[in-house]
C-alpha positions as a printed Julia matrix, in Angstrom:
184×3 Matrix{Float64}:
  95.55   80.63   89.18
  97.58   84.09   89.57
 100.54   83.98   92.01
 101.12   87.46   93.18
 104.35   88.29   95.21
 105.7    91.38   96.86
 109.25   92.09   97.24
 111.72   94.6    98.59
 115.13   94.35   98.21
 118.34   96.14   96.24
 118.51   96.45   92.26
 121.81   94.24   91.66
 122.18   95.28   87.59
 121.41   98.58   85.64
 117.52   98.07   84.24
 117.89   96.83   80.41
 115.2    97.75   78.1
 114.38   96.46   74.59
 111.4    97.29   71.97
 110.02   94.71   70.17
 109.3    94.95   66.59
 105.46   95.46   67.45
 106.47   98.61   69.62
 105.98   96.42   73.18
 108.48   98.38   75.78
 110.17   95.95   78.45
 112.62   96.32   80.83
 114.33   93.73   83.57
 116.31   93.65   86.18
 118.02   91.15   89.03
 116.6    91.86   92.38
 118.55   90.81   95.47
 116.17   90.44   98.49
 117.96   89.28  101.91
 115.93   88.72  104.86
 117.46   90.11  108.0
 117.16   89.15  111.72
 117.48   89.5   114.96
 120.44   87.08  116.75
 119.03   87.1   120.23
 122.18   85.3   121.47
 124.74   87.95  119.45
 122.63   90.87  120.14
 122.69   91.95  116.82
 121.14   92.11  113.09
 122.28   89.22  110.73
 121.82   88.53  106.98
 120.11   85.32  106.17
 120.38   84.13  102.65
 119.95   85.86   99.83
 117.12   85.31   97.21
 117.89   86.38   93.7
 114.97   87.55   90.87
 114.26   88.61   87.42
 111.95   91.38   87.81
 110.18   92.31   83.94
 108.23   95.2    83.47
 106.36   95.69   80.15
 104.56   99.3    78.43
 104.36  102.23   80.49
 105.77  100.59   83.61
 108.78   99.67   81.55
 109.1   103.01   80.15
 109.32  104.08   83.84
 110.97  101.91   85.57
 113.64  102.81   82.56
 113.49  106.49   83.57
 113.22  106.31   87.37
 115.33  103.14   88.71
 119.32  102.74   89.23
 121.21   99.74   90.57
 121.85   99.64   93.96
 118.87  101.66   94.66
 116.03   99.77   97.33
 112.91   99.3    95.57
 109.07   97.36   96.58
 108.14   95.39   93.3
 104.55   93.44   93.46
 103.73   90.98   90.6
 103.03   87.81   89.08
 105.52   85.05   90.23
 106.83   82.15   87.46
 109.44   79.18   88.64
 111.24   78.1    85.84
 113.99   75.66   85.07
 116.79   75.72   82.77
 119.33   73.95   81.17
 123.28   75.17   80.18
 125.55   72.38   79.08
 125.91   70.2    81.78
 124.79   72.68   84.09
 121.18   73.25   85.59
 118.86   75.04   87.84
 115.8    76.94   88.54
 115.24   81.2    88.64
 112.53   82.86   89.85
 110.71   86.11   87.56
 108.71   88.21   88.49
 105.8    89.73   85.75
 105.83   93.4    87.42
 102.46   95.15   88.17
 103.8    97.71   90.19
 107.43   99.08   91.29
 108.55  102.1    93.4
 111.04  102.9    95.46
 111.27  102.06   98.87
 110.65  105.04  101.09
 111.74  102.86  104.41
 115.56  103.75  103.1
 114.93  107.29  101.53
 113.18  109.63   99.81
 111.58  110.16   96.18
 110.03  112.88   94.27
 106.78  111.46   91.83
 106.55  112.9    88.4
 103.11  112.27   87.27
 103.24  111.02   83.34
 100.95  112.45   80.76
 100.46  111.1    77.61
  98.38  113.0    74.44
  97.44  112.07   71.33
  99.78  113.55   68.84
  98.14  114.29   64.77
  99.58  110.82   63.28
  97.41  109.2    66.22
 100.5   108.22   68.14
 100.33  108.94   71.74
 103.42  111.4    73.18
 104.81  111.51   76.78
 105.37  114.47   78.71
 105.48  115.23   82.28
 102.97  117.09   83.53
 102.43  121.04   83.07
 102.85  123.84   85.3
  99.61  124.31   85.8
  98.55  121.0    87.19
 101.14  121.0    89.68
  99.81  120.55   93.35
 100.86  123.49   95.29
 100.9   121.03   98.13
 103.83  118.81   96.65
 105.61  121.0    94.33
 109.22  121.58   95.15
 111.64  123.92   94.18
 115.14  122.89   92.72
 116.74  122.68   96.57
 114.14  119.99   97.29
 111.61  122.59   99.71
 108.12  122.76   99.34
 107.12  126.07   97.5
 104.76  128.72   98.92
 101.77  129.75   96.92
 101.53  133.58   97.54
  98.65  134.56   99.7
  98.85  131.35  102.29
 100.36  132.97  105.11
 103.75  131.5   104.95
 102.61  128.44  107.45
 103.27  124.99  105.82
  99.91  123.68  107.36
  97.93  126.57  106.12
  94.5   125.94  104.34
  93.55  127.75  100.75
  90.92  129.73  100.02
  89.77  127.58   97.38
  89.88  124.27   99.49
  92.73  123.42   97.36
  93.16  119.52   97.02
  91.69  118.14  100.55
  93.05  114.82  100.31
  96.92  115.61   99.22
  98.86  116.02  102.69
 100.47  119.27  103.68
 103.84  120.1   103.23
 106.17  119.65  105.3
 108.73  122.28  106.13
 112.58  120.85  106.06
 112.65  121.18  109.61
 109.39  119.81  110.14
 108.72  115.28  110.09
 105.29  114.4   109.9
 104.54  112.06  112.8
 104.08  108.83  111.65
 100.77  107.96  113.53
């Protein structure tokens, strides 16, 4: 049986990443995850206790979660739970990790920009990382180096504007910076 978990919470130490000597890329964290609530009685938000984790990544999600995540930053991590005890000296306790299958930020507390990796098959039949080229950027999400959405020439200007070619129906539109998407 597979125990699968979902957490948010704050990255308490810088990711550390290691290669084994059979190439295998992993990288760990702590996560902090405090549950907040309402005080009814106070009228205000209050921090319960605070749950501590070893989040582990392995292969390409290492690799990015190495490239992507900072301490401090709020992130959503869903994987495989394990309970374990341990034993220093006369000291003991349990810690809770967390095999990652996925981890991203968490857009409730900002923004993020996706950077889609591409790997090819270089001529010793190792596999090289890139991101991707110009060319398969989505007009609909590419942004220029202030953080705005880019125009394609030939769309009328309007941020909502449909191509010619149908472009990509399923990405959503852009939104201009003084424009929020409605959430429902």
């Amino acid at each position: 049986m597979t125990d699968t978990i979902t957490l948010t919470g704050i990255i308490a130490t810088d990711p550390r990443a290691l290669v084994t000597q059979t190439g295998l890329s992993i990288t760990s964290f702590r996560l902090a995850s405090t549950q907040r609530r309402y005080d009814r009685v106070k009228g205000e938000w209050v921090d319960g206790e605070t749950n501590w984790y070893t989040v582990t990544a392995f292969r390409h999600l290492a690799d990015n979660v190495l490239a992507s995540l900072r301490k401090g930053q709020r992130v959503v991590v869903t994987g495989r739970v394990r309970i374990r005890s341990w034993e220093s000296g006369e000291r003991s306790g349990m810690t809770v990790e967390v095999d990652a299958d996925a981890i991203g930020h968490d857009l409730v507390w900002g923004r993020s920009t996706f950077e889609r990796r591409v790997v090819s098959a270089s001529a010793d039949g190792q596999g090289t990382t890139s991101s991707a080229v110009a060319g398969d950027a989505d007009p609909a999400t590419t942004r220029d180096q202030s953080g705005t959405a880019s125009e394609t020439p030939g769309e009328g200007g309007g941020a909502h504007d449909v191509t010619a070619d149908g472009g990509d129906w399923g990405a959503p539109a852009a939104a201009g910076a003084d424009e929020v998407p409605a959430p429902f």
